[in-house]
MARDRENFI-51350 format. One record per residue (C-alpha): chain; x, y, z. Coordinates in steps of 0.1 Angstrom, whole numbers. Layout:
N
A;X;Y;Z
...
END
This chain:
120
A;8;-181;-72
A;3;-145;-76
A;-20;-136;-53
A;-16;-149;-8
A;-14;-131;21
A;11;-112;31
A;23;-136;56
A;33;-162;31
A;39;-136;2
A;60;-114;13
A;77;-124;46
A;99;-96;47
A;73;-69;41
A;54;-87;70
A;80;-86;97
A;80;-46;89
A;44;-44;95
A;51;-64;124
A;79;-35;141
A;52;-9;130
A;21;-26;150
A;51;-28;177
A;63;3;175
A;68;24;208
A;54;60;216
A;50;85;224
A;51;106;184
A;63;142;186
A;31;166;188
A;10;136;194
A;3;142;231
A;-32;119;230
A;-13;89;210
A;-41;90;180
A;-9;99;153
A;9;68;164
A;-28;46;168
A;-35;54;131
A;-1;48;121
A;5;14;138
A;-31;7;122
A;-24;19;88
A;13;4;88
A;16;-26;107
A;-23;-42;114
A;-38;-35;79
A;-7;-45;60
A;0;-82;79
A;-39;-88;72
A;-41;-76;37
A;-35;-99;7
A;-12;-90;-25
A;-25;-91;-57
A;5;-88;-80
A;41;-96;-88
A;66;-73;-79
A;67;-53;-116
A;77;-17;-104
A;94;-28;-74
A;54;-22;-58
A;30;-45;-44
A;-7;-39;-48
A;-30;-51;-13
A;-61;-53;-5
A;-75;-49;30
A;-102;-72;41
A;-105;-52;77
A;-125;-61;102
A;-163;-53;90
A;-179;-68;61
A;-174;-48;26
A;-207;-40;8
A;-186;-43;-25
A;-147;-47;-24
A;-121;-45;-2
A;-98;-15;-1
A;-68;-9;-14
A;-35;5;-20
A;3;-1;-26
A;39;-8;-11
A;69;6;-28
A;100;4;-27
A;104;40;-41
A;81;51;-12
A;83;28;16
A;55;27;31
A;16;17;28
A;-5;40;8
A;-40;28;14
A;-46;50;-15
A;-85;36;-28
A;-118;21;-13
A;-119;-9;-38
A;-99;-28;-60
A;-117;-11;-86
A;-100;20;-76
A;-69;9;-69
A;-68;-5;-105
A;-84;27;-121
A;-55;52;-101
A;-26;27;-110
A;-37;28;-145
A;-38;65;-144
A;-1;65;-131
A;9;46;-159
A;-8;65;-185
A;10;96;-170
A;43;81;-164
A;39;72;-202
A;28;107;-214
A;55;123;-194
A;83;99;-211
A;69;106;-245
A;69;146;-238
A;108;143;-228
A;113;123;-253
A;96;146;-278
A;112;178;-265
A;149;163;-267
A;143;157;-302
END
């Protein structure tokens, strides 16, 4: 049961995307609304469609965004964190999203062995 929508998933993280597709205008600086369009899009629609592909290990969930067109190859992605709260629609496929989580990793990992190495 690792993988459902968002709906089912993650209730809590749905009901935000909920106030964000709610949210009220106008943004400051923002005088034709297309700040607040993109984020109620990018916040609240995307997210309460998406489906989550992971267990929360980082305090993160990976989506994926099946939007409204059809894909040629695979829907796009990104993550929610609790350490940044907030969608990052980050990559164009799950491929991506993998590929740049892995790279975070691999740094997070190099960085901890360099701190490690230089305290020694």
């Amino acid at each position: 049961e690792e993988i459902g929508w968002v709906r089912e998933r993650e209730p809590l993280l749905y009901d935000l995307a909920c106030e964000a597709e709610n949210m009220l205008g106008p943004i400051k600086k923002d005088p034709l609304g297309l700040r607040l369009k993109e984020y109620k899009n990018e916040q609240g629609t995307r997210v309460k469609r998406a489906l989550v592909i992971n267990r929360r290990g980082d305090s993160a969930n990976w989506l994926l965004d099946p939007g409204n067109e059809i894909h040629e190859k695979e829907w796009p992605g990104g993550r929610w964190a609790a350490w940044n709260p907030a969608m990052d629609w980050t990559d164009a496929s799950f491929e991506d999203l993998i590929i740049h989580e892995f790279e975070s990793f691999i740094q997070l990992r190099d960085n901890r062995n360099l701190d490690r190495d230089n305290s020694e």
